[in-house]
C-alpha positions as CSV (number, residue, x, y, z in Angstrom):
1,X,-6.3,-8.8,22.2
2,X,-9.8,-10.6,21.8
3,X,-10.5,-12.9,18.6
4,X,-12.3,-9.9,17.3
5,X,-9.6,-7.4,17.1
6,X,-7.3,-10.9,16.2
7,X,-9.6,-11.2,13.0
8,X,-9.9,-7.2,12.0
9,X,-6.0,-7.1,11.7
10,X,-5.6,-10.3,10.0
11,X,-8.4,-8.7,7.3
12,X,-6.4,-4.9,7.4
13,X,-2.9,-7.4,6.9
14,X,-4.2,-9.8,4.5
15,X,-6.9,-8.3,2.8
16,X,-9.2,-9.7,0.2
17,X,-9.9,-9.2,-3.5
18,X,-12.9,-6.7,-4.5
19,X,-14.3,-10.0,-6.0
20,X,-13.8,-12.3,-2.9
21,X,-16.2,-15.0,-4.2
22,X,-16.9,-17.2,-7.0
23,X,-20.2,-16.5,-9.1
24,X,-22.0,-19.7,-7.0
25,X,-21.2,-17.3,-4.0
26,X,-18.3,-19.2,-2.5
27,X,-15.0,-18.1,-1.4
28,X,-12.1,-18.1,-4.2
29,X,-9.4,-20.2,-2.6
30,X,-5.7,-19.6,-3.8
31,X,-3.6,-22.4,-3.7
32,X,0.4,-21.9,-2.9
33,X,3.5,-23.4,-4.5
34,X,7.3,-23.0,-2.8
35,X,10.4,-24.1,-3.8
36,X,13.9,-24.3,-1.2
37,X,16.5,-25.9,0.3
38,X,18.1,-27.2,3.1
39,X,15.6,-29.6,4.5
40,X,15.0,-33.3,4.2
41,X,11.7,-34.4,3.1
42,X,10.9,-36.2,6.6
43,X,11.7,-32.6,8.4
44,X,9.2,-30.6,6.2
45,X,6.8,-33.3,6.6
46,X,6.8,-33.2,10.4
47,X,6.7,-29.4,10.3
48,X,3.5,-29.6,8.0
49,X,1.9,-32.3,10.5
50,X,3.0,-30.6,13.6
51,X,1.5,-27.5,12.7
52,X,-1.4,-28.2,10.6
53,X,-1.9,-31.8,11.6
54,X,-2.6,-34.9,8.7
55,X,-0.5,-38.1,8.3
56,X,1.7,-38.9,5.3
57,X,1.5,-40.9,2.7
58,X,4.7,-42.0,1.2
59,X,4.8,-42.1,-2.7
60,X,8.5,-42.9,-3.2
61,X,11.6,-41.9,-1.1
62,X,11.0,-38.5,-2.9
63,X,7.6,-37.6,-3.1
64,X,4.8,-37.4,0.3
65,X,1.6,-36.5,0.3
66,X,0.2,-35.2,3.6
67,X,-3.2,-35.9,3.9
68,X,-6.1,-34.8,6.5
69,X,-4.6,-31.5,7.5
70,X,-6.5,-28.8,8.9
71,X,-6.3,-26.9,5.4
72,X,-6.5,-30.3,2.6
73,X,-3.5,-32.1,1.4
74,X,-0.6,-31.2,1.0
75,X,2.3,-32.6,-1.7
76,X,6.2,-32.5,-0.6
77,X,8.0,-34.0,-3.4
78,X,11.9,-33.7,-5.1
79,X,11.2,-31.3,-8.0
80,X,13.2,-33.5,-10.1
81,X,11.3,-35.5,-12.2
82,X,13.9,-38.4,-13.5
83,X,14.8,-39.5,-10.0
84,X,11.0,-39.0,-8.6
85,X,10.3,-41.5,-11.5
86,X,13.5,-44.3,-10.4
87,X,12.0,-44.3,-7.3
88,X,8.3,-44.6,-8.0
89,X,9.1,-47.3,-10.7
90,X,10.8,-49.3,-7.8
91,X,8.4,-48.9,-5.1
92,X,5.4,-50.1,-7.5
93,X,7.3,-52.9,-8.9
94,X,8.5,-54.4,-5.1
95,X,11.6,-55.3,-6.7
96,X,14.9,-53.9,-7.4
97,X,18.5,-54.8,-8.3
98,X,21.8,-53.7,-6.4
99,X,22.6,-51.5,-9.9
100,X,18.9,-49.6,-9.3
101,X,19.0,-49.3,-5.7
102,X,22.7,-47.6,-6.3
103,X,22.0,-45.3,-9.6
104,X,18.9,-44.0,-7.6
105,X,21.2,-42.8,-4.3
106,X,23.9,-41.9,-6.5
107,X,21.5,-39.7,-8.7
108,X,19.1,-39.1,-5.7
109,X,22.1,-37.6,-3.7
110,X,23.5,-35.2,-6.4
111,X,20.0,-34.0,-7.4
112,X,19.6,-32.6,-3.3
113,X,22.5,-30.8,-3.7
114,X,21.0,-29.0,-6.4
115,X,17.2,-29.3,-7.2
116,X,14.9,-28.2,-4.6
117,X,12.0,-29.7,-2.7
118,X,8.5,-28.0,-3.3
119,X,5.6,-28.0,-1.4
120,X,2.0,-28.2,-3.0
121,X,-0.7,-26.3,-1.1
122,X,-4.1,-27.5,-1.5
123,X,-6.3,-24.9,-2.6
124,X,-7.1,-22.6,0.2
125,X,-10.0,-20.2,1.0
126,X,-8.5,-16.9,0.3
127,X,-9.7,-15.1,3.9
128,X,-7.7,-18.3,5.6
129,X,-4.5,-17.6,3.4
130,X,-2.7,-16.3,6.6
131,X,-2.5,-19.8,7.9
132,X,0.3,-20.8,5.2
133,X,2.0,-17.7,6.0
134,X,2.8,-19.7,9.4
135,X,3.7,-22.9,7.2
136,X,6.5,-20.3,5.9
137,X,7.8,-19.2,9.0
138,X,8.1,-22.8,10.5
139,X,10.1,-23.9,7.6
140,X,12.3,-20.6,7.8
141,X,12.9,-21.4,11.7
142,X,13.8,-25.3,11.0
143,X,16.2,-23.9,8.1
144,X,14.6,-23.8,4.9
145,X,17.2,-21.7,1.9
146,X,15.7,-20.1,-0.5
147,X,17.1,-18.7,-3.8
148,X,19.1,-16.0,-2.0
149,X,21.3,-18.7,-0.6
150,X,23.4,-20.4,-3.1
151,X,24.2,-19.2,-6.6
152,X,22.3,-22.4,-8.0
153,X,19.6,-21.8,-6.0
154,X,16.9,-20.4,-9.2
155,X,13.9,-21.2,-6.9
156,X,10.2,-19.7,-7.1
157,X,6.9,-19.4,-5.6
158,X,3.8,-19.8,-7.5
159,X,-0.1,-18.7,-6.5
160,X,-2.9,-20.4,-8.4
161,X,-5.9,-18.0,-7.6
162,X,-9.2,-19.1,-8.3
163,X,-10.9,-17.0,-11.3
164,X,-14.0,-15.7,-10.0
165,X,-15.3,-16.7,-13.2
166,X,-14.4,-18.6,-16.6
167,X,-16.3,-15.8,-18.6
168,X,-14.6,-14.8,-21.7
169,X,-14.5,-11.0,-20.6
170,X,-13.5,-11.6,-17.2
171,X,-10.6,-13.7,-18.0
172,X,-9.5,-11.2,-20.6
173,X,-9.6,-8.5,-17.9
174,X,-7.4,-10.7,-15.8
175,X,-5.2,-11.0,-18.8
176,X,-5.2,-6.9,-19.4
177,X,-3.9,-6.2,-16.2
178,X,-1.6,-8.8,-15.8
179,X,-0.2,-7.4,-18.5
180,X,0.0,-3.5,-17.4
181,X,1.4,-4.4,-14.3
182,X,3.8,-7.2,-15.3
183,X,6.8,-5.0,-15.5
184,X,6.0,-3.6,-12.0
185,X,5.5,-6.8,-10.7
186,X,9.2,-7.8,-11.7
187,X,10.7,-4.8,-10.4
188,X,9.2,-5.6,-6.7
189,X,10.1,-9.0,-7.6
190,X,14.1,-7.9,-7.7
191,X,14.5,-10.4,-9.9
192,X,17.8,-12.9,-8.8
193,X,20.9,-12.8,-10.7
194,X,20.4,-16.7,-11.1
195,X,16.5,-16.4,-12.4
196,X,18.3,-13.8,-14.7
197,X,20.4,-16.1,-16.0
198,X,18.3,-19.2,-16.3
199,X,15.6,-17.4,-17.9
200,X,12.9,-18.3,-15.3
201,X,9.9,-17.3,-17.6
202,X,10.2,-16.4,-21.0
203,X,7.9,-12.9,-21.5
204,X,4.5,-12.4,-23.9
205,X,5.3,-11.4,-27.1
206,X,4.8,-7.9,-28.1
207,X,2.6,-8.8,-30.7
208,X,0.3,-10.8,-28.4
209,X,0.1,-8.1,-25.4
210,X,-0.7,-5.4,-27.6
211,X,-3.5,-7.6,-29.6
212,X,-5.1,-8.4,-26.1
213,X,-4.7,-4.5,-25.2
214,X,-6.5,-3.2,-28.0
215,X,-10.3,-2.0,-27.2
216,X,-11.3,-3.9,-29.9
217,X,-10.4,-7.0,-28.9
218,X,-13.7,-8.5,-27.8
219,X,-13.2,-12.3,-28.4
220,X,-15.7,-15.5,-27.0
221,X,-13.7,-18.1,-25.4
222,X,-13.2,-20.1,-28.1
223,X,-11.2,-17.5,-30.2
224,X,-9.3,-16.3,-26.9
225,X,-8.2,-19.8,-26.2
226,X,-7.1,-20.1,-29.8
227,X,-5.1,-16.5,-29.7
228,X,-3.1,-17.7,-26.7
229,X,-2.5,-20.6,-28.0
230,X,-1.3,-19.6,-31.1
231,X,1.1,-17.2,-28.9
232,X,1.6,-19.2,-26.1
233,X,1.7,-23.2,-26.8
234,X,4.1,-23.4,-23.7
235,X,3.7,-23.5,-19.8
236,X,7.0,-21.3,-19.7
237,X,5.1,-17.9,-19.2
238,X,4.7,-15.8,-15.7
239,X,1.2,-15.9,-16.3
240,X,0.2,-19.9,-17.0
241,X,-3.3,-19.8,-18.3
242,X,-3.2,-23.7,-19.5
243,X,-4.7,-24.8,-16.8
244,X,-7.5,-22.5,-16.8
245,X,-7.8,-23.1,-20.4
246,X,-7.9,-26.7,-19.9
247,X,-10.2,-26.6,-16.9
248,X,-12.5,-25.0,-19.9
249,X,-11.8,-26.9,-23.0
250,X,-9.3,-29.6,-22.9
251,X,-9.6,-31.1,-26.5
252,X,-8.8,-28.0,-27.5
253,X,-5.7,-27.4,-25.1
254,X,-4.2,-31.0,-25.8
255,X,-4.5,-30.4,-29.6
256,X,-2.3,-27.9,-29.3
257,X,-0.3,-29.1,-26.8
258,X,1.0,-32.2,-25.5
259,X,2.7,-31.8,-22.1
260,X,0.8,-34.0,-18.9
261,X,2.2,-31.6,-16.5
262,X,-0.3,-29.4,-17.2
263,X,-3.7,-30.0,-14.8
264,X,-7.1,-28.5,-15.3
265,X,-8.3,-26.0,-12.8
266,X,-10.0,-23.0,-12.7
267,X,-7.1,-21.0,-11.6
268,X,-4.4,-18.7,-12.9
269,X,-0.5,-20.0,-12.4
270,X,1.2,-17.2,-11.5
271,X,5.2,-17.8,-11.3
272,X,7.0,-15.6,-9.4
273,X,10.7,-15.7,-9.8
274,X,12.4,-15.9,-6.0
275,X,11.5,-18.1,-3.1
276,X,12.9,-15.8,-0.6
277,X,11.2,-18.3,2.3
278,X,15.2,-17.6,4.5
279,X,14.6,-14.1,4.5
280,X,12.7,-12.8,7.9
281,X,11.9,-9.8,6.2
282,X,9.5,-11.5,3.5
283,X,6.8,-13.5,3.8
284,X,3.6,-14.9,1.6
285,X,2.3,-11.4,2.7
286,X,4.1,-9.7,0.2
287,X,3.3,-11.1,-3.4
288,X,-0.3,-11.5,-2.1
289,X,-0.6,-7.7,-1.7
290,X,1.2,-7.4,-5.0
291,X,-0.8,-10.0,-7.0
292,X,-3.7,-8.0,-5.6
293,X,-2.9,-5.0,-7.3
294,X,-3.5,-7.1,-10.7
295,X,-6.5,-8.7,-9.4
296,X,-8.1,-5.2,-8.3
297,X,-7.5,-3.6,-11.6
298,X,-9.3,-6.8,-13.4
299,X,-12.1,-5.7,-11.2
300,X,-12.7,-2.8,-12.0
301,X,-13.2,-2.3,-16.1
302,X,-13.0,1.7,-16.6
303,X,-9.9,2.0,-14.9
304,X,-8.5,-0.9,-16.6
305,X,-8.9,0.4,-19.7
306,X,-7.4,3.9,-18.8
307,X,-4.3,1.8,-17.6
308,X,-4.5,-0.5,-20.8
309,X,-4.2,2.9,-22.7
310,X,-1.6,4.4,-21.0
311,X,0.5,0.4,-21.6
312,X,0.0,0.9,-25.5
313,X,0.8,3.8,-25.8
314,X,4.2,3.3,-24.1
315,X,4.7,0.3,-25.8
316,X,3.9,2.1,-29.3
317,X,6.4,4.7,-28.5
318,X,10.1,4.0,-29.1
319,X,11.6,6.3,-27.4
320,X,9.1,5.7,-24.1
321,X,10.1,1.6,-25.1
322,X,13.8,2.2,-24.6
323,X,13.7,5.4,-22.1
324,X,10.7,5.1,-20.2
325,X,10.1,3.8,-16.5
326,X,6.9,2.3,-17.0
327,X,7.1,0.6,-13.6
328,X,7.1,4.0,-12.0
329,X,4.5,5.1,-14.1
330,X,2.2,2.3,-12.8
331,X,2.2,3.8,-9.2
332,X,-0.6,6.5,-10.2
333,X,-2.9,3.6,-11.1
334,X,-2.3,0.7,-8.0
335,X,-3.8,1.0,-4.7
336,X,-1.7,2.7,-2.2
337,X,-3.4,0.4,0.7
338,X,-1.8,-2.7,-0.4
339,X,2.0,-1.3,-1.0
């Protein structure tokens, strides 16, 4: 097989949005975040250097950043933020205490039996997204347990794609067909028994999807910042526009709220509610095609609102509320290439 035919398959397999580049005529990059098990942080760090190159750069005994790679940096860290803070604390101060040193391996050794190590992506061109699909299989290989695994396990994946513009209208389209194909998206999700029970995201209110659904919902930036945050003061939602919101206007986010976790960047934070990374029959491949669907139908403004019609009127109706499969519905509208 020549590079050629190497490059046609990996565009047919991992194909790009309709709007592959940014409004300054670069490529939107999509940056990946994974959460598992059954790895030590030194083991995924050599995986991510032995594939993709870079040094580390220890932040405590919990957190490394790998630097210099062939795709940017990458962050491998505890996702556990009280011992992550023990451990930096000590590090900086270059002292410590027999009583510190033993309440952070204590604490440190309980917290890997339970909380999961995640690994940052840097933000990645969206036609070389294929190379973290071989990040995934290399951790897979070397024993990497996702939320499938262990009843405790309620690990996710997230994808921070790059708007192709802050525009008012465009991010409201985003929002419109996020919201159409939300319920779809769970259902191919197959959403864990643990993520069910730890309430991974809590959902939009009805109140708020159906204000942003309605045709005459036209607002500037301003006012759509406002509505979400009205609605949505949280970072707990499938669909995380904070940091978009503060990439735009952070006054206005921190007024409303007050949580450091939240970065600015002109991305969405999409959560998705398994890390399936143990599985050999899933891969990165899969939500990309999915979130695709969503990105597609933002893309395309006519068909949204035909979609955003058929939505309302479901959700209006009581008996298609409580009866209705509106996940099934959504198959006449998504794009049978990417299923």
């Amino acid at each position: 097989m020549t590079m050629t035919d190497i490059d046609s398959y990996r565009q047919q397999l991992w194909p790009l949005p309709l709007q592959p580049k940014t409004h300054e005529g670069k490529f939107r990059r999509v940056g990946v975040e994974i959460e598992f098990t059954g790895l030590q942080i030194d083991e995924i760090v050599d995986i991510i250097t032995d594939l993709l190159g870079g040094k580390a750069k220890e932040i405590s005994d919990y957190e490394v950043d790998v630097v210099d790679t062939a795709l940017g940096k990458f962050g491998v860290e505890l996702d556990f933020a009280y011992i992550k803070k023990l451990s930096r604390e000590r590090k900086e101060s270059g002292t410590s205490n027999d009583f510190d040193e033993l309440t952070e391996t204590v604490v440190g050794a309980i917290a890997k039996q339970l909380v999961p190590f995640e690994v940052v992506g840097p933000p990645v061109d969206m036609p070389d997204l294929w190379r973290m699909e071989s990040l995934f299989k290399a951790l897979r290989e070397a024993g990497a347990e996702g939320t499938g695994s262990a009843a405790t396990n309620a690990f996710g994946l997230q994808l921070n794609p790059e708007m192709p513009d802050c525009e008012a209208a465009t991010i409201l389209n985003y929002l419109r067909a996020f919201f159409c194909l939300f319920d779809w998206l769970k259902a191919r999700s197959k959403v864990d028994l643990t993520r069910r029970l730890t309430s991974y995201v809590d959902p939009f209110a009805k109140e708020y999807v159906l204000k942003v659904l309605d045709p005459d919902y036209q607002p500037d930036i301003d006012t759509l910042i406002d509505d979400y945050l009205h609605y949505n003061p949280t970072r707990n939602r499938a669909l995380d526009m904070l940091p978009l919101f503060t990439h735009i206007d952070e006054p206005r986010v921190r007024a409303k709220v007050d949580d450091d976790r939240v970065k600015p960047r002109p991305t969405l934070h999409y959560r998705l509610p398994n890390s399936l990374i143990d599985d050999p029959d899933w891969g990165l491949i899969t939500p990309w095609r999915d979130w695709l669907q969503v990105d597609n139908l933002a893309s395309q403004p006519e068909r949204l609102l035909e979609v955003c019609k058929a939505y309302r009127k479901h959700l209006d109706s009581f008996t298609d509320s409580l009866f209705g499969d509106w996940p099934q519905q959504s198959y006449q509208w998504l794009v049978p290439e990417l299923l």
